[in-house]
C-alpha positions in Angstrom: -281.1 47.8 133.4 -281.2 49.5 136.6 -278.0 48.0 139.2 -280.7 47.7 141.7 -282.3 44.9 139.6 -279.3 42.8 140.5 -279.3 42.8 143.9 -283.3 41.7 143.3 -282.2 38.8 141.5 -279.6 37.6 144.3 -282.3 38.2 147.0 -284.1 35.8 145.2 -281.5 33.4 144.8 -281.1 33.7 148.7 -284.9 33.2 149.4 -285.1 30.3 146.5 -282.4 28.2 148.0 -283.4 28.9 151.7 -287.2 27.8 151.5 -285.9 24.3 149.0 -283.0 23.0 150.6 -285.0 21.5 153.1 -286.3 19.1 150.4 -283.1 17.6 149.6 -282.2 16.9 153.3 -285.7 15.7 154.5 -284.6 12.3 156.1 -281.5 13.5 158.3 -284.2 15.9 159.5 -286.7 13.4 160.3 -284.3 11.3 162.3 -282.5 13.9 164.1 -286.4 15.5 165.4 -287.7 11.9 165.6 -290.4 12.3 163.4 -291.7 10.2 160.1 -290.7 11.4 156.8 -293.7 12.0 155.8 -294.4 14.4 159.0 -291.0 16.3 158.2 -292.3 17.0 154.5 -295.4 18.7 156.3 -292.7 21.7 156.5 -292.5 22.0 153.2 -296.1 22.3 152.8 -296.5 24.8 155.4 -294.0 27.0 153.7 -296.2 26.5 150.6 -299.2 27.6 152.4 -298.1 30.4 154.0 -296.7 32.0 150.9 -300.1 31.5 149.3 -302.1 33.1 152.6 -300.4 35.2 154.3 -298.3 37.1 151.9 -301.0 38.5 150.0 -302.9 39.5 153.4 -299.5 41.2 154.5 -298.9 43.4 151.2 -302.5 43.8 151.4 -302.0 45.5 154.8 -298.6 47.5 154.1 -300.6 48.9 150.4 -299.5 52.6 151.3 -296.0 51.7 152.6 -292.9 52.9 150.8 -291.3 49.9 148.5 -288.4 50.2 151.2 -289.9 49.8 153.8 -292.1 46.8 152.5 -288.8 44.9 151.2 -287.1 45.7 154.4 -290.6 44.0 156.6 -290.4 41.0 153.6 -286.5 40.2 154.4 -286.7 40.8 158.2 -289.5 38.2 158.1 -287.7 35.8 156.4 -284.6 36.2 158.1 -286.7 35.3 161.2 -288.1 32.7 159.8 -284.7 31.1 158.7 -282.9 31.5 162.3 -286.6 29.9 163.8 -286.4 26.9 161.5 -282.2 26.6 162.9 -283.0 26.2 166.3 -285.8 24.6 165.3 -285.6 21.3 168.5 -289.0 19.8 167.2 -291.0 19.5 164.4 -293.5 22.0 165.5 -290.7 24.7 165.9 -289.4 23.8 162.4 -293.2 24.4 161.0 -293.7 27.4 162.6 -289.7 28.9 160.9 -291.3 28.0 157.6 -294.2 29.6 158.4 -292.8 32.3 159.3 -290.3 32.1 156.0 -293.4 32.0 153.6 -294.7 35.3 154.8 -291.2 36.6 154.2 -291.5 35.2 150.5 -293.4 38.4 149.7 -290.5 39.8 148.7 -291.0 38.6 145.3 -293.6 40.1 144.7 -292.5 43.3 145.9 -289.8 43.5 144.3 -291.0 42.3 140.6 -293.5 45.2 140.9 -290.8 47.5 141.6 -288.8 46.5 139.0 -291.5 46.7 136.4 -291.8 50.5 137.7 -288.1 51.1 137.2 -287.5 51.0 133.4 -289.8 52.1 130.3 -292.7 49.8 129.3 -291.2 48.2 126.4 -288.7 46.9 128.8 -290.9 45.1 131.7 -290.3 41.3 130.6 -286.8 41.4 130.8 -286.9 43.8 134.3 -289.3 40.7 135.4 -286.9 37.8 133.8 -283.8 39.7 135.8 -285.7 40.1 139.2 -286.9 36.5 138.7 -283.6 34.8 137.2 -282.3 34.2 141.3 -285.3 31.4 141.7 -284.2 29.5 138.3 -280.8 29.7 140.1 -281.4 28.7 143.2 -282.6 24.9 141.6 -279.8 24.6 139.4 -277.1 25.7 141.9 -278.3 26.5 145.5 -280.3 23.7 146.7 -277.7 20.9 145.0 -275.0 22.7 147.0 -277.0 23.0 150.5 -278.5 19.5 149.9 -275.0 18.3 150.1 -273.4 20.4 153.2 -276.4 19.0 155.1 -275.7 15.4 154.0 -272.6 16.0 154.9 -272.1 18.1 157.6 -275.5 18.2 159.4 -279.1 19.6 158.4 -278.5 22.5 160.6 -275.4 24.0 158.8 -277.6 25.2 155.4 -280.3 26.4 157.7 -277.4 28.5 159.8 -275.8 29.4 156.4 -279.4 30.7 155.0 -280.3 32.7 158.3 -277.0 34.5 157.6 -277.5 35.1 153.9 -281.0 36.3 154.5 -279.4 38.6 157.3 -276.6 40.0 154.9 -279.3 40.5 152.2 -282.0 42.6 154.5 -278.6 44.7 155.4 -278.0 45.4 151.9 -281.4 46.6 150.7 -281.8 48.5 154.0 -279.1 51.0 153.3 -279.4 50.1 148.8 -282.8 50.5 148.3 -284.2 53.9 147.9 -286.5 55.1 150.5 -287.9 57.3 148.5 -289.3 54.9 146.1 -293.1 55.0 146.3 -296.1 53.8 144.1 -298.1 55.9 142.0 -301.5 56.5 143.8 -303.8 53.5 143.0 -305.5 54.1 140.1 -308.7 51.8 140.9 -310.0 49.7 143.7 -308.2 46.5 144.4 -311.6 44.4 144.6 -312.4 46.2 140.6 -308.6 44.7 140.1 -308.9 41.3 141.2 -312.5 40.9 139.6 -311.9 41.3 136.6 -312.2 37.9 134.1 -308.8 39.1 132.4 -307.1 39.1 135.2 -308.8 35.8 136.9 -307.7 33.9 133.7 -304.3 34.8 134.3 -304.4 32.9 137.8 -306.2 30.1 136.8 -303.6 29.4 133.9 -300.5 29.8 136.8 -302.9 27.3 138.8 -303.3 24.6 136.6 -299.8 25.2 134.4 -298.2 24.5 138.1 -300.7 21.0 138.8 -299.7 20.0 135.6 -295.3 20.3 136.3 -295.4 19.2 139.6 -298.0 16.4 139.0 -294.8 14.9 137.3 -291.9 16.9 139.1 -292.6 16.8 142.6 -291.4 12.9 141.6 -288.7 13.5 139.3 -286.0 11.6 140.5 -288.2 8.3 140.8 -289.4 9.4 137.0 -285.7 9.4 135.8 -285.0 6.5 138.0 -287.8 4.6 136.1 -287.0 6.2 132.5 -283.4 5.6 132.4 -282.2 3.6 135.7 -280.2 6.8 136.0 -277.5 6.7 139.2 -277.9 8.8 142.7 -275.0 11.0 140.7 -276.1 11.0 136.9 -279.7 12.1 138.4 -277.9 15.2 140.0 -276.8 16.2 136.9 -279.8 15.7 134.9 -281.2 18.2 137.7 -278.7 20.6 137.3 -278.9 20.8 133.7 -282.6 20.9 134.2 -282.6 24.3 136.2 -280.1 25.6 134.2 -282.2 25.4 131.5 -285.3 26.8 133.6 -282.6 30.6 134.3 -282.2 30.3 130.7 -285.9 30.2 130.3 -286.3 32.7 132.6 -284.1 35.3 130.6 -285.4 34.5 127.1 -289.0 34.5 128.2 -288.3 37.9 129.3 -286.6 39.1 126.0 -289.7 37.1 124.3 -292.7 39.1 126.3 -290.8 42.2 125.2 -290.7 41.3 121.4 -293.6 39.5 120.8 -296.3 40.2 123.8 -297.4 38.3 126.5 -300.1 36.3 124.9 -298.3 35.2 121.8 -295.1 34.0 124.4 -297.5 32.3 127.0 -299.6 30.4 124.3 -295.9 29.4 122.4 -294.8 27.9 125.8 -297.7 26.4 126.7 -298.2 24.2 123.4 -294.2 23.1 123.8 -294.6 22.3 127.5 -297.8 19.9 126.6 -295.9 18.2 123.9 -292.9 17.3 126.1 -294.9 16.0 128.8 -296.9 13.6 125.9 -293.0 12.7 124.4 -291.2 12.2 127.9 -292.5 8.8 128.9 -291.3 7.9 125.0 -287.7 8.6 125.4 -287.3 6.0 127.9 -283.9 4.3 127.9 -282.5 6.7 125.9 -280.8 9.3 128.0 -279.6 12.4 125.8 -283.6 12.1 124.0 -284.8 12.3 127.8 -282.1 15.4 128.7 -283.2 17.0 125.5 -286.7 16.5 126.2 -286.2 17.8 130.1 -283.9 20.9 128.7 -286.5 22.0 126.2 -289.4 21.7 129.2 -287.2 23.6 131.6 -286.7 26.5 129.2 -290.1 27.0 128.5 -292.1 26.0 131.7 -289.4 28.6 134.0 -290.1 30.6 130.9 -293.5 31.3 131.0 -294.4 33.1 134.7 -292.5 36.3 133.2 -295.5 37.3 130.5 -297.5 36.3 133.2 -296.5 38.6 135.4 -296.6 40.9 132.2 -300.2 40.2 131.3 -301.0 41.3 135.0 -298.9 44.3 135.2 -300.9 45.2 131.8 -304.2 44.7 133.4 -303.3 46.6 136.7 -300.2 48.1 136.8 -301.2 50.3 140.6 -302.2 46.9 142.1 -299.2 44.7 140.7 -297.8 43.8 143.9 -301.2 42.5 145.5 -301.7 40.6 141.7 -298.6 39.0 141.8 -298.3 38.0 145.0 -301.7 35.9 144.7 -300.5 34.5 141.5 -297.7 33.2 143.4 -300.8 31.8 145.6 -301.9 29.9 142.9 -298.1 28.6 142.2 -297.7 27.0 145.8 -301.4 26.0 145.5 -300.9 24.4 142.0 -297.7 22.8 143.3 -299.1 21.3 145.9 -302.5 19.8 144.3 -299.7 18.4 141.5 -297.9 16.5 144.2 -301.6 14.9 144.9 -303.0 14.4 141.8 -299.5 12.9 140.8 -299.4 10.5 143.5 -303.0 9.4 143.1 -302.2 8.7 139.3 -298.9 6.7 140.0 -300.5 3.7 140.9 -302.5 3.7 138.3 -300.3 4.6 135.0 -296.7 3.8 136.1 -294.0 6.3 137.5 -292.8 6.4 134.1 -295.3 7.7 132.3 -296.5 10.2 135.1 -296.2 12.6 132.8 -299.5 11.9 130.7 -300.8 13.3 133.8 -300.3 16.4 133.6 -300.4 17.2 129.5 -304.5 17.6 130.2 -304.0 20.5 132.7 -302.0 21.9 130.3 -304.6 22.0 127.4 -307.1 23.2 130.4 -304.2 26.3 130.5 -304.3 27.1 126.8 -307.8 26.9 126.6 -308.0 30.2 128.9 -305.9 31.8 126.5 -309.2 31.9 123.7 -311.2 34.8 125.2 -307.4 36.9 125.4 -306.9 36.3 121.6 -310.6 37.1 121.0 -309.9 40.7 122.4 -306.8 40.8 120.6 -307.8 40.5 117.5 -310.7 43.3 118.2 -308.2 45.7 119.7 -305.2 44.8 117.4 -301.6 43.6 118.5 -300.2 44.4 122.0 -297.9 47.3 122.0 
């Protein structure tokens, strides 16, 4: 694999922990701008939003730029964005440092397009899964280590120590990253690209794949909690192990898309991700069944946005970046109607069994998978 993929990856491990440590230091936030709890989580959601809006308007604006120059805008955003939300003094401040961040977060997108242009077809799941392996990280390891320099030292300090790393990290690609890296002239019209039903059905999976996890995980720690009475330090663990699992997933779902195809991968990890969510709420008060359970969800749910990416890549490989970037729209969107439609269904099923929630969504997903194995079995198997 190209050396530059490497450095991709550790941007992305950068930009992962940067945007989510804020969740895990929330309430020292809160208190030190005076705010509600709920207020502070506002920031969370505008770095959600932003991502979703105005990254795809801002690669949709720099189309004809040079892949350098659009990683170095991406960084520099993001870098702003992180030193915004440091000296953030009020709540507003820290909004508009988030805001700022998500537009930044176009990087991803950027650079999984790049890195699908950088090796031979046969290898684009596993270019993807390397790009991408940095987010997977950033849950298992970043976040749990900024989450506790801010509990411990002050909320600032992880801010302050992202704005640096995002800093270091725009340095690097500005003198690594060759400038004259370019995209092959569009082959079609964007507005041909994003109409077509192939490639809508690829969103709308992403959108309701993402309702369904974070229907139950955007309360994971009060599921545990209720599942297993698990301690403040056993349910750090159980997280950790949990996004290990996810850059596991990440890797082999890469490896997978490659040997198998996209469709045959995605439709695999769809049908084990449903019957985890139906078995969770059954493992209750047994804790390595309920690790087992959350191991073997992480690997495939983390798993599954590489063949995604794959399938779209396949569709439209000259408007990959604008195509991936709004499928990351329909991530942060997905995530955040999950966190709704989970806390709507609490009261009504119990926190433990949350996750009966979200197995439905995930049938909804695999059903858009029948007109793509329709045409596959009229064309033949994937190359």
């Amino acid at each position: 694999m190209p050396a530059i993929l490497y450095f991709f990856a550790f941007c992305n491990l950068v930009i992962g922990s940067s945007a989510f440590v804020l969740g895990g230091i929330l309430e020292p936030v809160s208190r030190a701008l005076d705010v509600s709890l709920a207020a502070t989580g506002q920031a969370m959601t505008a770095y959600a939003l932003s991502t979703a809006i105005l990254a795809p308007l801002i690669i949709m604006a720099t189309v004809k730029w040079s892949r350098h120059a659009g990683i170095a805008l991406a960084l520099a955003l993001f870098s702003l964005g992180c030193l915004i939300s440091a000296l953030a003094e009020s709540l507003i401040g820290l909004i508009m440092g988030r805001i700022v961040m998500g537009a930044g977060a176009m990087f991803s997108a950027v650079a999984s397009a790049t890195a699908v242009g950088l090796v031979v077809p046969m290898l684009r799941g596993r270019a993807l899964s390397l790009t991408n392996v940095g987010q997977g990280i950033s849950y298992a390891i970043g976040v749990p280590v900024g989450t506790w320099l801010g509990l411990e030292f002050g909320w600032r300090l992880p801010l302050w120590l992202a704005t640096g790393a995002s800093l270091s990290i725009l340095l690097l690609a500005w003198y690594w990253v060759p400038r004259q890296l370019h995209d092959a002239p569009p082959s079609g019209s964007l507005r041909a690209a994003i109409g077509q039903w192939a490639v809508i059905r690829v969103w709308l999976r992403t959108l309701l794949l993402f309702v369904a996890i974070f229907a139950v995980f955007t309360y994971i720690g009060p599921v545990l909690v209720a599942l297993d009475d698990l301690s403040a330090a056993e349910l750090a663990v159980v997280l950790a192990i949990f996004g290990l699992a996810g850059v596991a997933g990440t890797l082999a779902g890469g490896w997978a898309n490659d040997r198998f195809g996209s469709i045959r991968v995605i439709t695999y990890q769809l049908v084990v991700v449903g019957l985890m969510m139906v078995l969770l709420p059954y493992t209750q008060g047994q804790v390595v069944l309920t690790v087992l359970t959350l191991v073997i969800w992480g690997l495939h749910s983390f798993g599954s946005m590489v063949p995604q990416q794959s399938r779209l890549v396949m569709l439209a490989s000259s408007q990959a970046p604008m195509l991936m970037s709004l499928n990351s729209s329909m991530l942060y969107i997905g995530s955040a109607l999950g966190a709704v439609v989970g806390g709507l269904a609490m009261s009504k099923i119990g926190v433990g069994r949350l996750s009966w929630i979200g197995a439905p969504f995930v049938l909804l997903s695999l059903l858009t998978l029948v007109p793509d194995w329709a045409m596959e079995r009229k064309s033949g198997p994937q190359a």
